[in-house]
C-alpha positions in Angstrom: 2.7 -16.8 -7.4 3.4 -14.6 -4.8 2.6 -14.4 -0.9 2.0 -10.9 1.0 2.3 -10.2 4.7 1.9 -6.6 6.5 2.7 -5.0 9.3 3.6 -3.0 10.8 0.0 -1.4 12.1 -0.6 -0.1 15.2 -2.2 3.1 17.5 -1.3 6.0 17.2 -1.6 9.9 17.6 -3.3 12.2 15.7 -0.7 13.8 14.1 1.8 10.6 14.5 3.7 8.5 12.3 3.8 4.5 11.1 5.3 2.7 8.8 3.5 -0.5 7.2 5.9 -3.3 5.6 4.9 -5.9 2.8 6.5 -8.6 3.1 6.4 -11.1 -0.5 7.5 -14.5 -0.9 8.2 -15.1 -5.0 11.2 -14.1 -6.8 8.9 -12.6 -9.5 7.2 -9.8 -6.8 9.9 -7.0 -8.3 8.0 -7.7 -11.5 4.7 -6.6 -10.2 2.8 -3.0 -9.6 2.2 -2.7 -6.2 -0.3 -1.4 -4.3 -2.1 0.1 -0.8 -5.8 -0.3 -0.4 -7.7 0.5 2.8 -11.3 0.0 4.5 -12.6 1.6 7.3 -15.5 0.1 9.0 -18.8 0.5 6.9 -16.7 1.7 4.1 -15.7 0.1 0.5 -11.9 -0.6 0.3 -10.5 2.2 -1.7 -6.8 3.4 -3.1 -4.2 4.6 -1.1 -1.1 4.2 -2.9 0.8 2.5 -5.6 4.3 2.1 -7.5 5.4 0.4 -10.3 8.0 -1.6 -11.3 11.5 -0.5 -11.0 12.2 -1.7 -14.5 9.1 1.0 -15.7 10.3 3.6 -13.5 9.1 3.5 -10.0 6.5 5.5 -10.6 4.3 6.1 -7.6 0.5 7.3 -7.7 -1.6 8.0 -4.3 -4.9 9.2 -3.3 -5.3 13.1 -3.0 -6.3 12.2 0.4 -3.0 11.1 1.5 -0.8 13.0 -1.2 1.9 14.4 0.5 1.8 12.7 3.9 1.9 9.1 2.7 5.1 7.2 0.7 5.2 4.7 -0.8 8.8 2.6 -1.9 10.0 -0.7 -2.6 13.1 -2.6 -1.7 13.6 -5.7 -4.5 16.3 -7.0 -2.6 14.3 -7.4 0.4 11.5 -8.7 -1.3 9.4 -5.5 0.5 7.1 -2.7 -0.3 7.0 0.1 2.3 4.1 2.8 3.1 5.5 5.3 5.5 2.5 7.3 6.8 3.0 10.6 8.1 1.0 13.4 9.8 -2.0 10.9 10.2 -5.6 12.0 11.0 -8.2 10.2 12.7 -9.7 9.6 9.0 -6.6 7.2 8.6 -8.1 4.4 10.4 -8.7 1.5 8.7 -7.3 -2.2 7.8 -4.5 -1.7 5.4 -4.0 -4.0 2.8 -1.0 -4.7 0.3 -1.4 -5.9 -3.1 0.1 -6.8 -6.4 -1.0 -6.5 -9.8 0.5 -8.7 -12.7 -1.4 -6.9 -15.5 -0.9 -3.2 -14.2 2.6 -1.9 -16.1 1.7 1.8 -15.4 1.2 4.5 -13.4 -2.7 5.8 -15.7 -6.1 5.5 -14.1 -5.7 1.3 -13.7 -3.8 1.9 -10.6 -6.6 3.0 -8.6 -8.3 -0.4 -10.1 -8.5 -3.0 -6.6 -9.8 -5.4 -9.3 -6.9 -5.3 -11.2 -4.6 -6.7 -8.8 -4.5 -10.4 -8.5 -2.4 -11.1 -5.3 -3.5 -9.5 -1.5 -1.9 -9.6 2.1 -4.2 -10.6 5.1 -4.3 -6.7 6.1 -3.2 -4.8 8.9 -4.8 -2.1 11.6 -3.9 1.1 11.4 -6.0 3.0 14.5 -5.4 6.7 14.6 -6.4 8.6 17.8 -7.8 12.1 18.3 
């Protein structure tokens, strides 16, 4: 079993920065994909980013819409996944979630999968301003 808590959310600027922590409880979380979902209101949750075990790799996967303004990492010791959002758009805001998958072991189309993972985090605001 494993426990998730963000933050890390906030207001910002267009154009601004945040970074959103995961916090898990469970010694087995360094064993699980992990992910970022978000929904905006009126909107169905959808990917954001994700990255794998370190034992598979690290490998990280992300939405085009947030390729190459969005990272994603993972620190086992502290038991914490990070998503450090950069450059952020108004089309940013939403409620964050974090999430772990037991049954996803690599980076292919499953990732994407919000179904697939079996542990989620209470979510976090993220509110970008124009």
């Amino acid at each position: 079993q494993v426990q998730l808590v963000e933050s890390g959310g906030g207001l910002v600027q267009a154009g601004g920065s945040l970074r959103l922590s995961c916090a898990a409880s469970g010694r087995a979380f360094s064993t699980y994909t992990t992910g970022w979902f978000r929904q905006a209101p009126g909107k169905e949750r959808e990917f954001v980013a994700a990255i794998t075990t370190s034992r598979s790799g690290g490998i990280t996967a992300y939405a085009d819409s947030v390729k190459g303004r969005f990272t994603i990492s993972r620190d086992n010791a502290k038991n914490t996944v990070y998503l450090q959002m950069n450059s952020l758009k108004p089309e940013d805001t939403a409620v964050y979630y974090c999430a772990a998958s037991t049954v996803v072991y690599y980076a292919g189309s499953n990732i994407q999968r919000s179904a697939l993972y079996n542990y989620w985090g209470q979510g976090t605001q993220v509110t970008v301003s124009s």
